[in-house]
N, C-alpha and C positions, 0 to 999 in steps of 0.2 A: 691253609692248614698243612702240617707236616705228620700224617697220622700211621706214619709207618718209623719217623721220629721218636714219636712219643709213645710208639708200643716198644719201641729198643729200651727206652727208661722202666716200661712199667714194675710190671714186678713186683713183687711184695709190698712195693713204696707206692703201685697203683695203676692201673687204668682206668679210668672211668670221661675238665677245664681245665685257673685263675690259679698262679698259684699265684705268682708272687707276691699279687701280687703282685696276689697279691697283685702283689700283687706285687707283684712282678710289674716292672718298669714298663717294660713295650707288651704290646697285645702279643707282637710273634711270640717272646719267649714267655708269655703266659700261657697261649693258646699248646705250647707244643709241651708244655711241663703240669698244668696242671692238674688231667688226670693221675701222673706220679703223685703230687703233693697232697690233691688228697686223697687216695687213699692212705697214704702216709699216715695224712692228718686222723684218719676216720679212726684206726689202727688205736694211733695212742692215745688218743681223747676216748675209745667205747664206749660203752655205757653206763658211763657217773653220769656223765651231760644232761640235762634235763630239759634242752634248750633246743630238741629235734621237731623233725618235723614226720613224724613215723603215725602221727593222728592226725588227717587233716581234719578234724572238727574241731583241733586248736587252734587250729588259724585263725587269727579274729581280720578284720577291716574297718578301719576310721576314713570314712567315704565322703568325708568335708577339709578335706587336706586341698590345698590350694596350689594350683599347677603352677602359678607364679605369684612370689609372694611381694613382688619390688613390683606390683602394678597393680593399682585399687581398680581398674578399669575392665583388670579380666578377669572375669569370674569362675572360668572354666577349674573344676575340681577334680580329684582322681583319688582310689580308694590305694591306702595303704596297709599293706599287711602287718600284723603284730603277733608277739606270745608272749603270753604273760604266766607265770610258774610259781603258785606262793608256797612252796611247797615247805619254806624253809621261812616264812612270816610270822614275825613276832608285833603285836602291838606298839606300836610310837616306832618300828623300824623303817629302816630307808628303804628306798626303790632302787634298783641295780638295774642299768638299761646296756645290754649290748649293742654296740651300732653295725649293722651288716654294711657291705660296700659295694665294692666290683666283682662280681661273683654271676653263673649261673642261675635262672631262677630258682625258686624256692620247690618245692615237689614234696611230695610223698614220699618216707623213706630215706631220704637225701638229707643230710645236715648241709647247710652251708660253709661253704671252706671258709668264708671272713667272719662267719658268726660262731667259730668256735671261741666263745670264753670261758674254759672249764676252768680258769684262774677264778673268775667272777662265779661262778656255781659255788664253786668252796668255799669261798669267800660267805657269800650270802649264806652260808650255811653257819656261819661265826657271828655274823653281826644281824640275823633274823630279819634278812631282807628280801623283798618280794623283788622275782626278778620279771625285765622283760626285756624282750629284740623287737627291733624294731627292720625291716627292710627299705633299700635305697631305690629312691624312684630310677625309674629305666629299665634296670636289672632284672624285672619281674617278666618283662617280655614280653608274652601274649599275656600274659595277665597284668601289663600296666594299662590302662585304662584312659590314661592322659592326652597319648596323641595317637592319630590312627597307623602310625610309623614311623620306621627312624629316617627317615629321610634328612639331609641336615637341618633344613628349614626348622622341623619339628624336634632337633637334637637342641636345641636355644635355651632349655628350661635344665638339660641335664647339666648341672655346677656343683660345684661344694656348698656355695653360697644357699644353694636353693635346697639342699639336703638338710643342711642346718637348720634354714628355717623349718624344713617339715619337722625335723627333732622337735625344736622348739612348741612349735604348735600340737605335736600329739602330744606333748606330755602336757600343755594349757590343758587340752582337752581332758585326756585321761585322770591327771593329776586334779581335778573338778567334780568327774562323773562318776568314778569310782575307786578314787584312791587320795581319799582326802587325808587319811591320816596317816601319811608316811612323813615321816620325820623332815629328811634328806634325799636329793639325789646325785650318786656316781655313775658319772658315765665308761662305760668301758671298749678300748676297742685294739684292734691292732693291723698292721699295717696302714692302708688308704682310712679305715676304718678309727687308726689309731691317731690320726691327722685329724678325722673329721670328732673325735671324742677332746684329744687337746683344745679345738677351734670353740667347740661346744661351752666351752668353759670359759674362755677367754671371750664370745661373745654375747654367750646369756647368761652371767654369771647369777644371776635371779634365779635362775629356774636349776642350775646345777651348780652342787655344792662344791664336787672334787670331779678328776678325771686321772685314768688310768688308760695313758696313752702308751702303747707298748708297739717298738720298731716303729715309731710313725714320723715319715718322712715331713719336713716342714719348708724344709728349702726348694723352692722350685727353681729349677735349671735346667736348660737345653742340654748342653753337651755333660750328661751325668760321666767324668772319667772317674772322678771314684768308686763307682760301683765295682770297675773292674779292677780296682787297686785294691779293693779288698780281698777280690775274687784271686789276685795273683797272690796276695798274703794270708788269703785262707790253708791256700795248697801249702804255704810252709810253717802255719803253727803249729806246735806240739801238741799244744790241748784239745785238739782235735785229728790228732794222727796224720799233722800233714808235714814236709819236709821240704828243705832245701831242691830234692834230688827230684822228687814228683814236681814242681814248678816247673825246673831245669828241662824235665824231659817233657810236660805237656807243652811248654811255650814253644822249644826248639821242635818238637813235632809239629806245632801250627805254621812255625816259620819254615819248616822244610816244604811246606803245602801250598804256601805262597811261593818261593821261589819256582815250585814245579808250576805254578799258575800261570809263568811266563812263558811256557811252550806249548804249541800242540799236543804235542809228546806225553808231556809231563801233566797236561789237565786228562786226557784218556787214560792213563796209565795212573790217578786218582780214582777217577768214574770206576772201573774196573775195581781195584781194592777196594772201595768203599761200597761198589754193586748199589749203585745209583740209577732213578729211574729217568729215562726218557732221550733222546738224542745229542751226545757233546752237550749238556746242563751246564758245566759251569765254562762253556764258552763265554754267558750270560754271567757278567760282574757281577747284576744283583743276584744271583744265586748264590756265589761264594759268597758274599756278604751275610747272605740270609743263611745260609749254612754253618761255614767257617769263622764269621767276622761274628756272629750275633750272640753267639753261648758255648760253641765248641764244635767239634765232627763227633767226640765221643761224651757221654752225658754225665758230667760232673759237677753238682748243685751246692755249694757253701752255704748259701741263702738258706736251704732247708735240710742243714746237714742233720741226723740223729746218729746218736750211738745207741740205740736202740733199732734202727734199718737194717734190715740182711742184705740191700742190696746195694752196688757202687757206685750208681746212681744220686745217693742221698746218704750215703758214710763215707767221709773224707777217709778214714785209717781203711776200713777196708779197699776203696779206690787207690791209694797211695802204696797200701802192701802188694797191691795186687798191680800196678802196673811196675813196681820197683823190679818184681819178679819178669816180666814182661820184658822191661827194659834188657836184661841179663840174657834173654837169650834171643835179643834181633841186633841187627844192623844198626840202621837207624831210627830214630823219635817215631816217624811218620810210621813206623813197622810197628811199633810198643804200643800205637795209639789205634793202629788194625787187630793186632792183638784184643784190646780193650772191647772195643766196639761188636770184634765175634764173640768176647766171652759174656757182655750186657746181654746177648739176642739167649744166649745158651740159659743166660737165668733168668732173662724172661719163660723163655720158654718149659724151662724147672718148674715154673709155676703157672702153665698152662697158656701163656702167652703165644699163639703161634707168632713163627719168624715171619718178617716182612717179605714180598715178591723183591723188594726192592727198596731206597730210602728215598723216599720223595724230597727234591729240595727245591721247588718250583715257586721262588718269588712270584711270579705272576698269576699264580694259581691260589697263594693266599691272597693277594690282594683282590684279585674278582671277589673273594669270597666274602669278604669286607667290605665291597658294592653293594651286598643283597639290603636290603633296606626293611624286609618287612619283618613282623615281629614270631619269635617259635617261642614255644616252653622248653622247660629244660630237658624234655627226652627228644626232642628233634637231633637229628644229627648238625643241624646246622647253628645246634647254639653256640658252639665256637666261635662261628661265624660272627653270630652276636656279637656274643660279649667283645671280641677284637673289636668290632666297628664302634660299642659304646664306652671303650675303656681310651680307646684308640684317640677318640673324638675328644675325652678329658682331659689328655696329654694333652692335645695342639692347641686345645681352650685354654689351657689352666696351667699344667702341672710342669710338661717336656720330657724329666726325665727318660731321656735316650742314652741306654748304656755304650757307649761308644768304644770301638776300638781303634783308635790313631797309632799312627806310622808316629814310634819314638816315645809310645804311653808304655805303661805297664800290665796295659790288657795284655793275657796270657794265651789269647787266640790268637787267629790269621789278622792281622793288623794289615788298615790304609783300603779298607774294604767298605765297613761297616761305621762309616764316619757323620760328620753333624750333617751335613748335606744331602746325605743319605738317608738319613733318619728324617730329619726333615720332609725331604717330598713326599714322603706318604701323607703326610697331612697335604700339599697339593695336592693328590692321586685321589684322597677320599672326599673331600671336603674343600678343596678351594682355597685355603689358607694356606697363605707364600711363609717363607720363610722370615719375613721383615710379622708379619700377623702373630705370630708365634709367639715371637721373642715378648713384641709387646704384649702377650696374651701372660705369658711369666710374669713378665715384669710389673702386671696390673695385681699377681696374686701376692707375688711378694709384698707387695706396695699395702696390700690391703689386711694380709695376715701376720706379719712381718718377719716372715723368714725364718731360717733357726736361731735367731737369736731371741725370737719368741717377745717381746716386751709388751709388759702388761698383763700378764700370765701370773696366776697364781695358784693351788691348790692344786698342781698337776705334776703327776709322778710319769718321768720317761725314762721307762726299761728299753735297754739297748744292747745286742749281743753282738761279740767281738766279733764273730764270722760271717755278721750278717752285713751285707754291702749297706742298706737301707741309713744303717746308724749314722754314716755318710752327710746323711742329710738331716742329720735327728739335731735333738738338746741332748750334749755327755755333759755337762757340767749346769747344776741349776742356779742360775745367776741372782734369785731372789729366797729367802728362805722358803716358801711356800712352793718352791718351786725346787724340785727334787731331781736328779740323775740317776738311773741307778746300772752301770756297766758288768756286763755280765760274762766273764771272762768263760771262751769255748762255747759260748750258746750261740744260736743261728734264730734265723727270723718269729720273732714269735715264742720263741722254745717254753717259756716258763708258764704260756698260755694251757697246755697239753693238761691234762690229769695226772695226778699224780700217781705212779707205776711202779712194782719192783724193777730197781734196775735205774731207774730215773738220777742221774748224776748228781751231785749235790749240789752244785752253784744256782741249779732251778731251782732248788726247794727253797735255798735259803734267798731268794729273788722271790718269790711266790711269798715268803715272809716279810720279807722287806716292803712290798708291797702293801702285804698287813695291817706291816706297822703303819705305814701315813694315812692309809684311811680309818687306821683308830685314832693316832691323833688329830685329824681334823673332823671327822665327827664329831660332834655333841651327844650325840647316842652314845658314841663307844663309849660305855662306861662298864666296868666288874661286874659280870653275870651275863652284859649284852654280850659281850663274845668272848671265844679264848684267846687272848695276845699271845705271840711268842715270844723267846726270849728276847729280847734286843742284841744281846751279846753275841746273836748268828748273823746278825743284820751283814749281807754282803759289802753294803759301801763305801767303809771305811780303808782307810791303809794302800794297799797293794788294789784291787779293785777301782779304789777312786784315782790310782798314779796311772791304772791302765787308760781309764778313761781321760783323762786329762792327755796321756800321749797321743791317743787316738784325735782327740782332739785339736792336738798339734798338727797332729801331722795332716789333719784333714785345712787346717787353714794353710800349713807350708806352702 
């Protein structure tokens, strides 16, 4: 953990996990950003959502979910948590399922950061559909039930593959026992969540009608450099207050930090300005790397940017005006970007945040912590710990996604630190899988889901926002008519998922419609009375919208 990291970001945007995400590509830069995200998250979602977890006598358990579903031989079961909300059901209406992911367990009070679908609440509220969430096995912690711990041995069952099936199966179940008369069902999810909602669809097409996959990564890949090619042309788009001159001077501050990384001199005389904890730290390669190479020295998030955030952490214009200013009265980069980093702690601290003793940047200190194997709930302090080790574990099985920053890429940090090799051995470190295990571990999901080029996919809408690195890996273009795009210029991961807000941009709204629209058209429900349609004529996809997506697209095969 880096927990004097992630109190420099919190702030209005948050202290409290997962963002990325999410989910966020690598466990490091989820574990060190998530409490930002969501509070973030919690902030603009408040309370429309109906989809919390503030009762736990809503929590329901379907306790006949099968711990492996690709072996008739083991029988062993484990109970799955559920919520179900009809608050807004209409007879002959559909079921609305959100898919929760890699996330924090579930708690008291706590909404989950991947089970935010207040797109899907509103929704359900136009087409009188009973909603529910459903939780992903592992994630629940001391409350999964399945194996006595995460020990790797016992990590064998956590996949996408095995997720899906539990989908599949609760809704056999539920959709039998007490919810025979729902029309239709849309699954909904985003990020990891928005992967396993698209997958949903494409392999039970029986059991789900449509899927509303939003930022959901489909390509799996080791060396993910586009993340950070978004991440450098986040910092210079307009629509999001970012500029040529914020690039120029965050990359050239990363690169002045690497040249000083060449001397004695020059890595003490970092430690010092940046008031780093513990003895000459970035003597130790993986420190810089884990520092400098992973997501920045000062905390700048594209992924989750809001124009609704107070803090610079999680608003590009505010970030970009405030370090332009910075730039004007130092020396050099490396100065503008010390500058930054004391004025984050200053508004942390604005909002109660106290300042850190110090910034922890101890590679070896998170990865012990990703050793611990046995299971917390989510108010341990060690559920970080967790969720790194079972998000950690998906990557080296399954997914890779390693945001990488190479010597000669367009990553906007310390480059030739934080490279595939790098990334890599943390799967030896945790788990035992070389780097030759890895690759073939990708190459098995690709082979089996088929990538983003998605084929055989139908009835599935993927919202993708320009600033968010994810789309990278997403569908911009739907290659079958049933199969929709929809590019959403200036939005970041997720964005049009939030609640609708005073102040709320419009490219959301009219995305939150566009959405609308295909799940009225593919219903059989949707008909005059069952809900209210919007105009079409706001629909964002056409024209200028769909040339963005298509260049993105370009330039992501370039």
């Amino acid at each position: 953990n880096k927990p004097n990291r992630a109190a420099m970001m919190a702030s209005v945007c948050g202290v409290r996990w997962l963002c990325s995400f999410l989910m966020v590509g690598t466990a490091m830069a989820w574990q060190r950003h998530h409490e930002t995200v969501q509070r973030l998250w919690n902030e603009l979602q408040e309370a429309e959502t109906t989809l919390d977890l503030s009762d736990p006598s809503k929590i329901q358990k379907y306790c006949d979910q099968k711990l492996d579903h690709f072996d008739p031989q083991n029988p062993k079961t484990w109970c799955q948590r559920f919520l179900t909300n009809a608050t807004f059901e209409k007879p002959g209406g559909p079921a609305f399922i959100c898919i929760d992911g890699e996330d924090y367990p579930w708690q008291s009070g706590k909404r989950p950061y991947t089970m935010a679908c207040n797109n899907m609440v509103q929704l359900a509220k136009e087409f009188g559909a009973i909603m529910l969430a459903v939780e992903h096995r592992y994630y629940g912690g001391a409350d999964f039930d399945g194996v006595p711990d995460f020990t790797t041995k016992n990590l064998k069952y956590l996949t996408s593959r095995q997720a899906l099936a539990d989908l599949n199966q609760f809704w056999g179940w539920i959709s039998t026992t007490s919810l025979p008369a729902v029309s239709e069902v849309v699954v909904f999810g985003g990020s990891y969540p928005g992967s396993l909602s698209a997958w949903a669809r494409k392999l039970y097409p029986e059991s789900f009608r449509a899927s509303v996959a939003s930022s959901a990564p489909l390509l799996a890949q080791a060396n993910f450099v586009g993340y950070n090619d978004v991440v450098a042309s986040a910092l210079t788009a307009p629509s999001v207050g970012g500029s040529p001159e914020c690039l120029a001077t965050y990359s050239k501050g990363h690169a002045e930090l690497k040249e000083m990384m060449t001397r004695a001199e020059g890595r003490r005389a970092v430690e010092k300005k940046f008031n780093l904890c513990g003895y000459n730290p970035l003597d130790d390669e993986n420190n810089i790397a884990y520092w400098a190479g992973q997501d920045g020295i000062v905390a700048t998030i594209p992924q989750y940017n809001s124009a609704t955030c107070e803090h610079t952490s999680c608003n590009m214009k505010l970030f970009c005006g405030n370090l332009s200013i910075m730039t004007k009265s130092t020396v050099s980069a490396i100065d503008a970007l010390q500058l930054m980093h004391d004025f984050q702690i200053q508004e942390n601290e604005a909002r109660g945040q106290p300042a850190p003793a110090c910034t922890d940047v101890s590679y070896a200190k998170y990865v012990d912590g990703m050793k611990r194997t046995e299971k917390v709930s989510g108010t341990d302090p060690k559920a970080g710990d967790q969720f790194g080790r079972l998000w950690t574990y998906q990557t080296c099985n399954e997914f890779g996604w390693y945001q990488t920053c190479e010597t000669g890429s367009n990553c906007p940090y310390t480059q030739g630190y934080n490279t595939i090799h790098w990334a890599l051995e943390l799967c030896s470190l945790l788990f035992d899988m070389s780097p030759g295990d890895v690759l073939h571990n990708i190459d098995k999901t690709n082979e089996f889901y088929g990538g983003a080029a998605y084929p055989g996919a139908t009835y599935t809408v993927f919202p993708n926002g320009e600033v968010d690195p994810w789309h990278w890996q997403s569908t911009l273009v739907g290659e079958d008519p049933t199969v929709d795009a929809i590019f959403v210029k200036g939005a970041s991961h997720c964005e049009w998922m939030h609640a609708v807000k005073p102040g709320m941009p419009g490219m959301l709204i009219e995305a939150k419609k566009a959405i609308q629209n295909k799940i009225a058209s593919w219903l059989p429900m949707a008909e005059p009375g069952k809900h209210t349609k919007p105009e079409a004529t706001k629909d964002p996809e056409p024209a200028k919208d769909a040339k963005d997506a298509k260049d993105a697209k370009d330039a992501k095969d370039a």
